[in-house]
N, C-alpha and C positions, 0 to 999 in steps of 0.2 A: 448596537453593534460596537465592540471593542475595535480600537484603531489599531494598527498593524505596529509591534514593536519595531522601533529605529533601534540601530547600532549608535554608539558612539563615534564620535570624531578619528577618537585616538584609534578606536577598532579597525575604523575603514581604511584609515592610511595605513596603517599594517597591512590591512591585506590587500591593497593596492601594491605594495611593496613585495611582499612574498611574491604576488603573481608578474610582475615584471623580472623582479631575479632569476623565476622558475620557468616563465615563457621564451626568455633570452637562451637558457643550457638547454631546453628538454625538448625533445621530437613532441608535436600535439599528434595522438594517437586517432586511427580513425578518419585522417581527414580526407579520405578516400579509400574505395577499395582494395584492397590488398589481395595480391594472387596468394594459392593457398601457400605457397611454399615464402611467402615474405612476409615472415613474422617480425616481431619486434622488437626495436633495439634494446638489450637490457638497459634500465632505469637504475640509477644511482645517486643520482642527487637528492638529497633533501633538507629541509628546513627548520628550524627550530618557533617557525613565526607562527600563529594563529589563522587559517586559512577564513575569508571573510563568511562564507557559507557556513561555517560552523561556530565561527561567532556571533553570527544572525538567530541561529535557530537554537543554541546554545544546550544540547541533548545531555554534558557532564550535570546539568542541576538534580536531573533525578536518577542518576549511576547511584543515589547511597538507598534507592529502592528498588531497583531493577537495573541492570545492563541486557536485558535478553535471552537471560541463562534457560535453557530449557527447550528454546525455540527453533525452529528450523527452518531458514530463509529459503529458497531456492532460487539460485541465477541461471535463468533458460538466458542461453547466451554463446559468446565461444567459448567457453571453460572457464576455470578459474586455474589460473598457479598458484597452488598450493606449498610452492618453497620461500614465496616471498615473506621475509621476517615478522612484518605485522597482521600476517596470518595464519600463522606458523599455528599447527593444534583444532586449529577455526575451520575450516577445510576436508566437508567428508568426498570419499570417493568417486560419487557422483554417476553419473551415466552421461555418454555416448550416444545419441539418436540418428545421427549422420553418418554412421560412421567408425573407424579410425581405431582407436584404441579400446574402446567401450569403455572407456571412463572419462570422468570430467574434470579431474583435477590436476589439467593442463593446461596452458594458452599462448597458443601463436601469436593471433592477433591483439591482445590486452583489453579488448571492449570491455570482456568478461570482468575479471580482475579489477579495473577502475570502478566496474558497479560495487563489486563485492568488498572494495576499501572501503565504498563510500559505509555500506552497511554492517559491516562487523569489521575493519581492523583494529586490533588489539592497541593501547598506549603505548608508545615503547620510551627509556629512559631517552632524556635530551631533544624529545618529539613532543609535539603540542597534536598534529593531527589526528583523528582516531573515526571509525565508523560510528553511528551513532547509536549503535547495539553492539557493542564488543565483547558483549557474552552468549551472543546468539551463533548458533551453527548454520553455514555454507553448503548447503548443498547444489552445485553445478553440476546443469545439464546441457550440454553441448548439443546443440542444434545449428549451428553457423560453424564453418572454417576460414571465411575466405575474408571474411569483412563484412559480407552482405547481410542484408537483415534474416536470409531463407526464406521458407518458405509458410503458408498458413498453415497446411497439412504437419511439415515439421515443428512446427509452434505446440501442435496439438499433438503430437506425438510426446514432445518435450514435459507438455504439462500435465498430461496422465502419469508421465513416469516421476515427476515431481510427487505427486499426488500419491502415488501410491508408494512412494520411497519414504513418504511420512514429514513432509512439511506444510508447516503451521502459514508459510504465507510463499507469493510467488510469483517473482519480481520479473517481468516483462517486458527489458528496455530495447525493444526492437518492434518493428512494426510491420505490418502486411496491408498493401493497396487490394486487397481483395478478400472478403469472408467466403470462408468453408463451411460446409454441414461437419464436418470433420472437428475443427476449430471452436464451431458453435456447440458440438457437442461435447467438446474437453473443459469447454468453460462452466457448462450446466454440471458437470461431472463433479468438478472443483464446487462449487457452491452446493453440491447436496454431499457434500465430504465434509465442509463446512473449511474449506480452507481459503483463503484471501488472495485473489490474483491483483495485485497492482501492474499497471501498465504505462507507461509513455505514452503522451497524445501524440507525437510525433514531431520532425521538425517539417517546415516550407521549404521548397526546392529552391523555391526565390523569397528569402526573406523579405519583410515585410509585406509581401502581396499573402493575406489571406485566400486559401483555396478553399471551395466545397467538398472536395474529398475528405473520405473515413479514415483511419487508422485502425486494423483488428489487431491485439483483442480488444483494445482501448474501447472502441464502441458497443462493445458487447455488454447487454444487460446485466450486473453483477459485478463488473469488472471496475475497481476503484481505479480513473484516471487522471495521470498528471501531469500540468504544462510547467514551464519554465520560469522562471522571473533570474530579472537585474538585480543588482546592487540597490536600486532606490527602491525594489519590492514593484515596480514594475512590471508587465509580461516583458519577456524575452520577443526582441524581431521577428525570431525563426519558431516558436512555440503556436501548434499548431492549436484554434478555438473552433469552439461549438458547446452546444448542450450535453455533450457527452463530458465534459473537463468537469471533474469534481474537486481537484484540490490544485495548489501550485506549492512548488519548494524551488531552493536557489537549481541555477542552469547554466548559469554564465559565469566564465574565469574559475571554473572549478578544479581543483586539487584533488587526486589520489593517487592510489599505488600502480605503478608500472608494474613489469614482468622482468623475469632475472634478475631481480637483486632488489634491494631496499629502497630503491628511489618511488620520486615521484613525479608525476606527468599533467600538464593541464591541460582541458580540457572544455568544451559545451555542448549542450543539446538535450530535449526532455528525457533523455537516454539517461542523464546525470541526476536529473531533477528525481523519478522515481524511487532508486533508491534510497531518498534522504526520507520518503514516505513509508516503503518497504521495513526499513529500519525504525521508524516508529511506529509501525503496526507490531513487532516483535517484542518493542518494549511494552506497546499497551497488551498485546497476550498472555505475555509474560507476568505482567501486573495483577491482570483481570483473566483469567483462564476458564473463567465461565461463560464469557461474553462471546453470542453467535459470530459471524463474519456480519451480519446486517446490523448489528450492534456494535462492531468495533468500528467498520465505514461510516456509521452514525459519530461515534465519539470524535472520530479524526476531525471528521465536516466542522461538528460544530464546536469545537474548539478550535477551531484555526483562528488566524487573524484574519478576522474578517475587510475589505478594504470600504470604503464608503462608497458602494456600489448597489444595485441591486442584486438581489443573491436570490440562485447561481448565478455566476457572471460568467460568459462565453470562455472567456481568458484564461481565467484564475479561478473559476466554480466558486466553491465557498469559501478560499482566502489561502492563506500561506501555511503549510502545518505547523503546528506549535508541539516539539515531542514534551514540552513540561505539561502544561494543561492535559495534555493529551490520556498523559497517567494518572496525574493527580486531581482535574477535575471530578464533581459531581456531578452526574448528569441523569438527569429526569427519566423515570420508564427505565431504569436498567436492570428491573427485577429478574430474576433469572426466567427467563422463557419466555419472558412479554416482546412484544413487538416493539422497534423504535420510533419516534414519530419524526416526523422532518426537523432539520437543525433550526429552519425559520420558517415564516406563515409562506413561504412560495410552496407551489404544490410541489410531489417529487417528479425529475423529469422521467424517469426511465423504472419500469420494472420487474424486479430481478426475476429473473427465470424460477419458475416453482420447484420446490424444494422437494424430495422424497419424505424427509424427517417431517414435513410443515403439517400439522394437524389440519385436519377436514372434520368442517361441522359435518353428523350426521342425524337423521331423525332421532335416534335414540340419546342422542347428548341433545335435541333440542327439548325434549320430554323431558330429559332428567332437571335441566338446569335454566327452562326457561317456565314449563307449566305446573310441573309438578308441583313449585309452591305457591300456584293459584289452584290445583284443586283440593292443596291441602286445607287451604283457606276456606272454600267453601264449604268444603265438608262438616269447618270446625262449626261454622256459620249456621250451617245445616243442624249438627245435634245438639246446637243452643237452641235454635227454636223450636226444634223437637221436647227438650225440658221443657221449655220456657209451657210451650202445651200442654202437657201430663201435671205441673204446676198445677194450670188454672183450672184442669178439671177437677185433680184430688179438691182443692180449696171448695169447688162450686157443691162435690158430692156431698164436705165436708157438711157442708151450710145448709 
């Protein structure tokens, strides 16, 4: 198991620095519900400093092979605004499932938006921060107004119209205390579409106390999910565990884009931590556009930084994502259409819901390509010792 890269000295205090200048000016978005009509402050401030979450995970090394170009995110979420400067172009039209204007490339409340920094904002000149696919397309669909996470039902509404509006992955950073048949079925929908739902595992009510409660879609078979970590690569207080967690990315003292105008806003919660995954599921698609969804959630696993844990770890699942590895590794079994095998000798916890596309042995493929070349065998067997016979009588007539 590879040990989990450290930042630099010089890294962290930077962005210790950033996030105090930037927590002192900027309203933290989210930190309670919002009636629908209290939307949010335009964002104007910003920074020229290296934000530490993206100097951790460090996604510019492989921008000179892929930034995401081609791909199409989807933030089920409260929208996205689509005026703000670093996503200016990035930004499709989107859909409305609550509601409202029937499109999605709006936002009241900025939930929306801060995910969609985190996953494609563009570089801009005199700015260091950027999404970690800034070539990949935005597609927002609005299923929340108000603040609140909504509902299971509009989750699943949200991700069929994802799904069938033509994206490649499908970024989840809300959660539901209760599954639907409804829900259950838009996730199975997604996976035999062969598109990627990443999810937030959620946060605790009361930080630090672990609870047994689920997060849907996070706990759903198929569904790639992600907790939080600190600064030291740590889990986050508030990141919710269990066997459902498959991967972890930064969650704490995070930086992105506000709503009206070019600022920025910081922020925590697995809400944050998903899209830094989301964004590198776009670059490995991007990279690799042959590779199933059970083969890309394979590459992400096992190329993370794995921590000195037993893996999956309840916490952090199989480690922290790494978007370099993530593209540039080799990884075993990636032949086109073969199955993946688990990232370590642990069994796999969960599995995905059966595919339409998934081939089924049937007697006639067991004939073709398991017997047929034993009775070819025989047969050959067979009119050898039939010669071998006719042989010994010619010879004996001979005599």
């Amino acid at each position: 198991m590879s040990a989990p890269r450290r930042r630099t000295a010089t890294a962290t205090a930077t962005a210790v620095a950033v996030v105090s200048v930037l927590s002192a000016t900027l309203v933290l978005p989210m930190a309670g519900p919002a009636a629908a009509a209290d939307c949010a402050t335009p964002s104007t401030q910003t920074t020229a400093e290296l934000p530490w979450s993206q100097a951790r995970l460090d996604p510019q090394r492989v921008w000179a092979l892929t930034k995401g170009e081609g791909v199409t995110v989807a933030v089920v979420d409260s929208g996205v605004d689509a005026s703000v400067p670093q996503l200016a172009g990035q930004v499709l039209r989107g859909a409305d499932v609550v509601g409202g204007t029937g499109r999605g490339d709006t936002d009241c409340v900025g939930h929306g938006t801060f995910v969609a920094g985190i996953v494609a904002a563009r570089p801009a000149p005199g700015l260091t921060f950027a999404g970690v696919a800034p070539g990949a397309k935005v597609l927002p669909i609005r299923q929340t107004a108000d603040g609140e996470d909504g509902t299971a039902n509009g989750m699943a509404d949200a991700i069929r119209e994802a799904v069938d509006s033509g994206a490649d992955v499908v970024n989840v950073s809300i959660n539901s205390p209760v599954r639907s048949r409804k829900l259950d079925d838009a996730v199975k929908y997604a996976v035999r579409k062969d598109v990627l739902i990443v999810a937030s595992a959620g946060n605790e009510e009361r930080p630090g106390q672990q609870s047994s409660a689920l997060s849907f879609p996070a706990a759903y078979p198929g569904v790639l999910t992600v907790a939080a970590v600190g600064r030291d690569d740590q889990p986050a207080s508030f990141s919710r565990s269990g066997e459902y967690v498959d991967i972890a990315a930064p969650g704490v003292d995070i930086l992105s884009l506000g709503t009206g105008g070019p600022g920025y806003r910081v922020d925590e919660g697995t809400s944050f931590a998903a899209p830094y995954v989301s964004g590198t599921a776009a670059l490995v698609r991007a990279r690799h556009p042959e590779l199933t969804v059970p083969q890309v959630i394979h590459r992400l696993e096992s190329t993370a930084d794995h921590p000195a844990k037993t893996l999956p770890d309840p916490q952090v699942g199989w480690g922290i994502v790494n978007p370099f590895k993530a593209v540039t590794a080799v990884v075993p079994g990636e032949a086109r259409g073969s199955a993946p095998s688990a990232p370590a000798s642990s069994p796999p916890r969960r599995a995905a819901p059966p595919s339409a596309n998934d081939p089924v042995a049937t007697p006639a493929d067991a004939t073709t390509h398991g017997y047929l070349p034993l009775l070819l065998g025989l047969a050959a067997l067979a009119l050898l010792g039939t010669g071998g016979i006719l042989v010994a009588r010619l010879a004996a007539r001979r005599g």
